[in-house]
N, C-alpha and C positions, 0 to 999 in steps of 0.2 A: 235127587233134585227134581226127576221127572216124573214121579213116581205117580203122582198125582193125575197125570194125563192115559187119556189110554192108547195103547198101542200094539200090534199085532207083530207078526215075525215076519220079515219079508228077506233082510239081507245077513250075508253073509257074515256077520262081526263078531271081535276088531278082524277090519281090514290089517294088512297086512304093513307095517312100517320099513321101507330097504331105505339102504344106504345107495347112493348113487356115485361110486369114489373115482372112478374114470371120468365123467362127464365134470365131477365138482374138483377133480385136481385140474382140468384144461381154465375152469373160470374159476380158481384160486379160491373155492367159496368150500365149506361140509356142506353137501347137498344131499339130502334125505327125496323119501316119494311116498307119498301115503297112496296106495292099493285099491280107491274106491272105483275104479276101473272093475274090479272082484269082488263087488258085492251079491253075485250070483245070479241074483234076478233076471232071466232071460239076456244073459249075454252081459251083464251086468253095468254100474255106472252111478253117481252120488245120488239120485230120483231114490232110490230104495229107502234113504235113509228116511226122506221125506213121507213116502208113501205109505211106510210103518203108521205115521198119526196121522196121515191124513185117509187112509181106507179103513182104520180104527175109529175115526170119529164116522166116516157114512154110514157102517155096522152100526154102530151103537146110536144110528140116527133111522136105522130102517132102511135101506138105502139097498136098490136090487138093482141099479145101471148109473154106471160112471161114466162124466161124462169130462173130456178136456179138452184142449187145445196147441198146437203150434205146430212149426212148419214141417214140410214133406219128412225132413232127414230127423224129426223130436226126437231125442232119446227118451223124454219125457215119455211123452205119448207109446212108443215101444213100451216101457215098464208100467207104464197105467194100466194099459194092456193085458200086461202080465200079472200083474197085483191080482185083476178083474178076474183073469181065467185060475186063478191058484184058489180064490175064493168063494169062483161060482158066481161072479154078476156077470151081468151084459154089459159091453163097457161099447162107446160110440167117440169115435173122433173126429175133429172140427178141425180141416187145415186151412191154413190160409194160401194163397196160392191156387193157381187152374190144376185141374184133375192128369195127371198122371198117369199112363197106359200098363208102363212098363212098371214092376214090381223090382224094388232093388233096395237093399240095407236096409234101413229101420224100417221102410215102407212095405217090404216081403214079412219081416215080421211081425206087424200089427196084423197082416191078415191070413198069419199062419195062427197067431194067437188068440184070433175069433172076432176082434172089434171089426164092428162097422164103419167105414172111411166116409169122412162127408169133407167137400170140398167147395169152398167160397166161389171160388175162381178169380178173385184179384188177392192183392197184399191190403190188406185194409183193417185195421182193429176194430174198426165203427162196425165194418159188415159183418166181422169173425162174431163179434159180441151179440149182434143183433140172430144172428144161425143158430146162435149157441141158445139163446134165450126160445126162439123160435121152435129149436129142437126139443130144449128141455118142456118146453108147453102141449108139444104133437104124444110125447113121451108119455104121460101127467096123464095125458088122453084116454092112452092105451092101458092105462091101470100101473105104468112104470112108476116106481118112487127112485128119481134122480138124485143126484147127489155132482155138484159140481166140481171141479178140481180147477184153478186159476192155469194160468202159462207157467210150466214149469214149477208146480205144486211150490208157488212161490206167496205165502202167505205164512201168517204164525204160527198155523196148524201142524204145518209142514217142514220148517225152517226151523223148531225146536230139537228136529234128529242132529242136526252138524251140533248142537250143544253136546248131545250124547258122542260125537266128532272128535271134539275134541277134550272130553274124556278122556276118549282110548287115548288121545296123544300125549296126555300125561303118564298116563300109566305106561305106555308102550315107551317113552323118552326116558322115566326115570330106567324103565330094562335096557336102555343101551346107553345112558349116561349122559345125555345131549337133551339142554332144552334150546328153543328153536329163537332165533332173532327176529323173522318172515315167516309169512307162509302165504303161497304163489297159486292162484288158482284161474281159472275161467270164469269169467263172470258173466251172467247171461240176464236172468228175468229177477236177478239179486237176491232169493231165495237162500243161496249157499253161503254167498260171504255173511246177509245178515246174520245168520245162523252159528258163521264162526266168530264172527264179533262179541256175539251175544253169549258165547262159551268163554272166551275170552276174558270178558267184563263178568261173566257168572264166578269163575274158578279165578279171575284177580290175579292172571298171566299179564308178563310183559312180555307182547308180541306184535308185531304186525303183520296184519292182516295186507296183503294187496292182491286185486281186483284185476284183471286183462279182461277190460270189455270185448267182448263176440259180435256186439252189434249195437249200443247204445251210446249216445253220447257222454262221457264223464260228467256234466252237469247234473242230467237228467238221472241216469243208474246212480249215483252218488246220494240223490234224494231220496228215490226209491229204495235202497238200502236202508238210509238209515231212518227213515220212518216205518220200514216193515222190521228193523232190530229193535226199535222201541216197541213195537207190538209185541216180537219174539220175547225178550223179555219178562212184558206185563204178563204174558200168557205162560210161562216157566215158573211166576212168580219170584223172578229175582230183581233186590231192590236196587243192584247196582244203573248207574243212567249211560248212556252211551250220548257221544258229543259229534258234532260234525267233523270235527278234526281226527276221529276214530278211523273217516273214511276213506281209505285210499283208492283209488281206481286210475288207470290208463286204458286212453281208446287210443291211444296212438297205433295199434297194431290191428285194427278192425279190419282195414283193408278199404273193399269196393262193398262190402256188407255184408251182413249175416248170411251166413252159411256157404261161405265164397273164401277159397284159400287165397293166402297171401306169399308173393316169394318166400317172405321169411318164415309163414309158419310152412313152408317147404323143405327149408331148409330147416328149420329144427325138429320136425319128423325123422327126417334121416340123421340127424346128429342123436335124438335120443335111440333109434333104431340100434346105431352102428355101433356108436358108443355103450350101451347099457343093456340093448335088447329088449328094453318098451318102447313098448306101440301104444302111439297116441294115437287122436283123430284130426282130418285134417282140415276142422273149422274149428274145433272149441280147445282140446286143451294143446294143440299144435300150435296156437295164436296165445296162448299161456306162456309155451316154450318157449315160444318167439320173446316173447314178450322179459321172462325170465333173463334168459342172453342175454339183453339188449340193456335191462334195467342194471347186469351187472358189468359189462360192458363201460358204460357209461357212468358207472360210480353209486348211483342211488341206492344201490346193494353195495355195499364193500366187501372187500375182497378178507377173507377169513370171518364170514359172516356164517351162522350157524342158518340153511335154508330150506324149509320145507315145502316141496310144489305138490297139492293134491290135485291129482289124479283122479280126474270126477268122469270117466268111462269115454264111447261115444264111438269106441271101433267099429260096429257094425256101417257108418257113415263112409267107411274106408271103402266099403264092397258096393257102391252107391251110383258112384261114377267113374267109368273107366277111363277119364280125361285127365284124374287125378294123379298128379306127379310127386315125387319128392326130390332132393337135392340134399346134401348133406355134405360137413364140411372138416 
């Protein structure tokens, strides 16, 4: 289906499909875990699958410094990184946020991986945008041919690998018998979910797709989705449409905001810990967990419900802050 596109090897695939039967007999639910936490890539996490077409197209665009963006703790930005050093570019990162002394989690490995850190010094999208363009022009300068990468390689360039996603999860579901009712994810810059929607409506699965926003308001990530799954789509060349009622999402578990734990995803880090023996992280797919519980908790997942949560990486974030607690129940 993809065949058309070009694309380079960066992750580890298929990720791996487990059963999670201890945590899914306490919430009455078959609870499956798709393993994109192991997609190898520098400590691994779901950016690989993206980064596969999106450092495919800068090559095939001339393309010798990548450049991206997002905050101190980006997993994103960690595996751009990594993509850049496995390839041989120069790759430069745009935070948002004041400059940082101390090196710790995703931020010790950007610059064990060779990228350059540049930092805004407020929270500001205007000013990230405006550094970024600023960068890419001083670059151009120096004879660099740039190639830019969005906030979390979340465009249609990028968001085409979760089709290749959920693939494997056909294939890997008919090898254990189970196809899926859900499937429970992190949703961040809408790159991923577009991506599984857009496999969904390709391969004419009945599933649902839901979203636990990390930091956006359901309004706004709801949009953003599903105008970058009509893009993902066009750009896969598949003719099925995708409808606003496709799109699930909850921000009820964001907390005080992005990149800030919440009791509850505190407490489902150590439920998934104690229980199963993965390790989430404890902003994006710990606010999933959270999120996960709570939806079946509450009924919105029913109870004998066939449920997939991917597992979109993010551990290094764990080794970040030593303030970081968990709680488990």
């Amino acid at each position: 289906m993809l065949e058309h596109l070009p694309r380079v090897k960066l992750a580890h695939t298929p990720t791996a499909l487990e059963e999670l039967p201890r945590l899914g007999e306490l919430l009455g639910i078959d609870l499956y875990i798709k393993r994109d936490d192991s997609t190898g890539l520098a400590m691994g996490g779901n950016k690989a699958r993206k980064l596969e077409y999106l450092l495919a197209d800068a090559l095939v665009k001339g393309a010798d410094t990548l450049l991206t963006t997002g905050g101190p703790q980006s997993n994103h930005c960690r595996m751009t990184a990594a993509a850049a050093a496995k390839y041989g570019l120069e790759c430069h990162l745009v935070f948002s946020g004041r400059p940082i002394d101390v090196r710790q989690g995703n931020l010790y490995l950007d610059e064990l991986l060779g990228a350059k850190l540049h930092f805004v010094g407020v929270d500001d999208p205007v000013l990230v945008a405006a550094k970024m363009e600023e960068l890419s022009s001083a670059l151009h300068a120096q004879g660099r041919k740039t190639y830019t990468i969005p906030l979390g390689g979340s465009n249609p360039i990028g968001a085409v690998g979760y089709i290749r996603g959920i693939a494997e999860i056909i294939t890997q579901g008919q090898e254990e018998g189970v196809t899926f009712d859900y499937i429970v994810h992190a949703s961040g810059s809408a790159g991923t979910q577009a991506g599984l929607i857009a496999g969904i409506k390709a391969y004419g699965l009945v599933c649902r797709v839901i979203g636990i926003s990390v930091s956006r308001a359901k309004e706004r990530l709801a949009r953003e989705i599903y105008e970058l799954c009509v893009g993902t789509l066009a750009r896969a060349a598949v003719a099925e449409q995708v409808t606003p009622e496709d799109i699930v999402v909850y921000d009820e578990y964001v907390g005080a905001g992005y990149g800030l734990s919440t009791p509850a995803s505190s407490a489902a880090l150590g439920t998934f810990a104690v229980l199963e023996g993965v390790i989430l992280d404890p902003v994006y797919t710990a606010k999933a967990g959270a999120g996960l519980l709570d939806l079946v908790k509450q009924g919105f997942i029913p109870k004998g419900a066939k449920v997939l949560f991917w597992h979109t990486g993010g551990t290094p974030a764990l080794f970040a802050d030593p303030a970081i607690h968990w709680t488990s129940k």
